[in-house]
C-alpha positions, 0 to 999 in steps of 0.5 A: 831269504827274507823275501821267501819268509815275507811271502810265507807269512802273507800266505800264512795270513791269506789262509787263516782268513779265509778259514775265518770267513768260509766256517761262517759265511752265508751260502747259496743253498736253497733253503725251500724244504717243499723239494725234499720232504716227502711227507712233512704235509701229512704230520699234524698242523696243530703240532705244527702251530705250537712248534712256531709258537714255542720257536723262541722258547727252544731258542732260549733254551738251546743258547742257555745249553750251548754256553754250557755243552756246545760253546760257540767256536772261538776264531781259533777253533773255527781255523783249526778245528777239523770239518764236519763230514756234511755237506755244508748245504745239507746242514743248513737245509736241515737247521732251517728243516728242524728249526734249530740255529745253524751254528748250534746244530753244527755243535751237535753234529760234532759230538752228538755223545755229549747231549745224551744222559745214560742210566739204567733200568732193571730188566724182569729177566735179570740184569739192566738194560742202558738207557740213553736220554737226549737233552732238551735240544736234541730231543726237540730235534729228534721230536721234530724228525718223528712228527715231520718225517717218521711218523707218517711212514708206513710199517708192516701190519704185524708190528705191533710196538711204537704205534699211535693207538696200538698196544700191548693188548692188540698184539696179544688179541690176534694169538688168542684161540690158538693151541700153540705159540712159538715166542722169540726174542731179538737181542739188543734189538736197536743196538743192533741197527747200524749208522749206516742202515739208518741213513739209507731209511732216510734215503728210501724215504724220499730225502737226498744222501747228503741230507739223510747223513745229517737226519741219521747222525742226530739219530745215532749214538755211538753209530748205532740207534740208541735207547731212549732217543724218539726217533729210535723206535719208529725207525726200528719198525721202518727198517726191520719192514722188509723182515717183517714181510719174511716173516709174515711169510712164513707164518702165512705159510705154515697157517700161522699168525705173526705179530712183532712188538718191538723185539718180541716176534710172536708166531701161534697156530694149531699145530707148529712145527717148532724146529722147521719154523724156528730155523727159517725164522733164525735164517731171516733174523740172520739175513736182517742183520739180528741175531736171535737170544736163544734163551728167550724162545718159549714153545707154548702148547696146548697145556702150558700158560700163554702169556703175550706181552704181559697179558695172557691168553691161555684160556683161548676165549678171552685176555685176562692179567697173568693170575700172579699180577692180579695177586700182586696188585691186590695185595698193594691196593689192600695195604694202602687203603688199610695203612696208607701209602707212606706205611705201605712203602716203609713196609715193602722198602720203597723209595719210589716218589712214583710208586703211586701213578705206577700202581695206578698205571698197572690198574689201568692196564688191568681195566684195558684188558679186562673192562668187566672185571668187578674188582678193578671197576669197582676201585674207580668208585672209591672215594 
């Protein structure tokens, strides 16, 4: 019996030890990433430069989060806690990929939740819309991934939202001199994209199944794409490009134009015919995995105000700012100048520490949509 007991514990203590060792020993991956990212050369080498320069930044301060978020595993939960669901080679291509320490971004990878920050934002619609927020480390990772990976993807012409020196003012010029605009929206656009849609972009990519788990898993929330994260608006256009492609089709087929900005798809011509197009599209939408938010969609005519992604189209020559923003604006610039802003604020109820650079934003967006405008060009020669 005590034979029997003696071997038990020997065995006991075998396994504990290798358990001790195996969690953090060196491995035989090739670390060489030339093989697996297929477009990492064509992201900004000037970005490139300031990340090596700015290495030893990050690294202090992902040890100071770690120690709070993400402490390092003691020996007893190196033994005892469960594996991670990632080729272990896999994860030490990537923390060498995203330069990120190898324990560290193991830490993430068990819970990424707990580096995530959630608020919410008012919606012009009603009610709120939930915003996810990444702390410093996984933000850089995710930073990381956009420049190096997503940024250089190819997405369909007619997405139109999340793209370098393309705005609001683009989408809306290619719906401008048609009699009719059919406007539908998606609900909950990138809640709608799954964990598993995400891995499988990384894989069409070009990246290998084990490393495309660990890429999609520091993109994913709650195993869907969360607001707020920077890769969730890239990979939302990546993937919805085959039903950007459908769409287009029909649009083209009907002599239509179509645009999409992130969850508005827009569709104008001379003549639509508004149920027959508005079911194909709800058929596509189906078939993509989205759903439709019926009481968005907007049949615009001849005679109703076209307004597209804030900016309105209705006289079919030119864009100009919807009537009622330009009061609004007017009416805040007036009161600011004539009482001062502190005054204004106390006045209109606000306590926005931003309220300034948000007004100066929608005058700025006022002068990109209408450059000749003499009202908002004669506010920049104002001393």
């Amino acid at each position: 019996m005590n034979i029997i007991l003696i071997i038990l514990i020997i065995a006991l203590g075998l396994w504990l030890l290798y358990k001790l060792f195996s969690s953090g020993g060196k491995d035989d991956y090739n670390r060489n990433t030339s093989g697996y990212n297929r477009n990492a050369d064509s992201y900004d080498k000037r970005e490139e430069k300031k990340e090596n320069h700015r290495k030893s930044i990050f690294s202090i301060l992902q040890r100071q989060e770690t120690k709070t978020k993400a402490k390092r595993q003691s020996i007893f939960a190196r033994i005892f806690s469960a594996p991670l669901p990632f080729d272990d080679g896999a994860i030490t291509w990537c923390a060498n990929f995203l330069i990120v320490e190898k324990n560290i971004l193991i830490s993430i990878l068990r819970d990424t939740s707990v580096h995530y920050t959630h608020f919410k934002l008012g919606k012009k619609s009603g009610g709120y819309r939930t915003i996810s927020a990444p702390d410093a480390i996984l933000l850089n990772i995710q930073k990381i991934i956009y420049k190096r990976i997503l940024l250089s993807v190819n997405v369909h012409p007619a997405s139109m939202g999340f793209r370098p020196n393309i705005s609001v003012a683009h989408n809306a010029k290619v719906h401008l001199g048609y009699k009719q605009i059919l406007k539908v929206d998606i609900a909950d656009f990138f809640g709608s994209i799954k964990k598993y849609r995400i891995i499988k972009a990384f894989e069409k990519i070009g990246y290998p199944a084990n490393i495309s788990q660990v890429l999609g898993e520091l993109c994913i929330l709650d195993g869907k794409l969360p607001q707020g994260a920077a890769t969730s608006p890239a990979l939302s256009n990546i993937i919805a490009y085959d039903m950007d492609i459908k769409l287009d089709s029909i649009a083209k087929k009907s002599n239509l134009a179509y645009t999409r900005y992130a969850d508005d798809l827009t569709f104008s011509g001379d003549n639509i015919s508004f149920e027959l197009v508005l079911s194909e599209i709800d058929n596509i939408i189906r078939e993509e995995k989205f759903v439709i938010q019926r009481k968005k969609t907007r049949f615009l005519t001849e005679k109703k105000r076209k307004i597209v992604t804030g900016i309105s189209v209705s006289s079919g020559e030119k864009m100009t700012i919807p009537k009622a923003k330009k009061r609004e604006i007017r009416k805040n610039v007036h009161y600011i100048l004539t009482k001062g802003l502190a005054e204004h604020q106390r006045f209109v109820g606000s306590t926005d520490p931003s309220y300034m650079k948000r007004l100066m934003g929608y005058l700025n967006f006022w002068l990109m949509v209408e450059p000749d405008n003499e009202y908002v060009v004669s506010l920049y020669f104002i001393k």
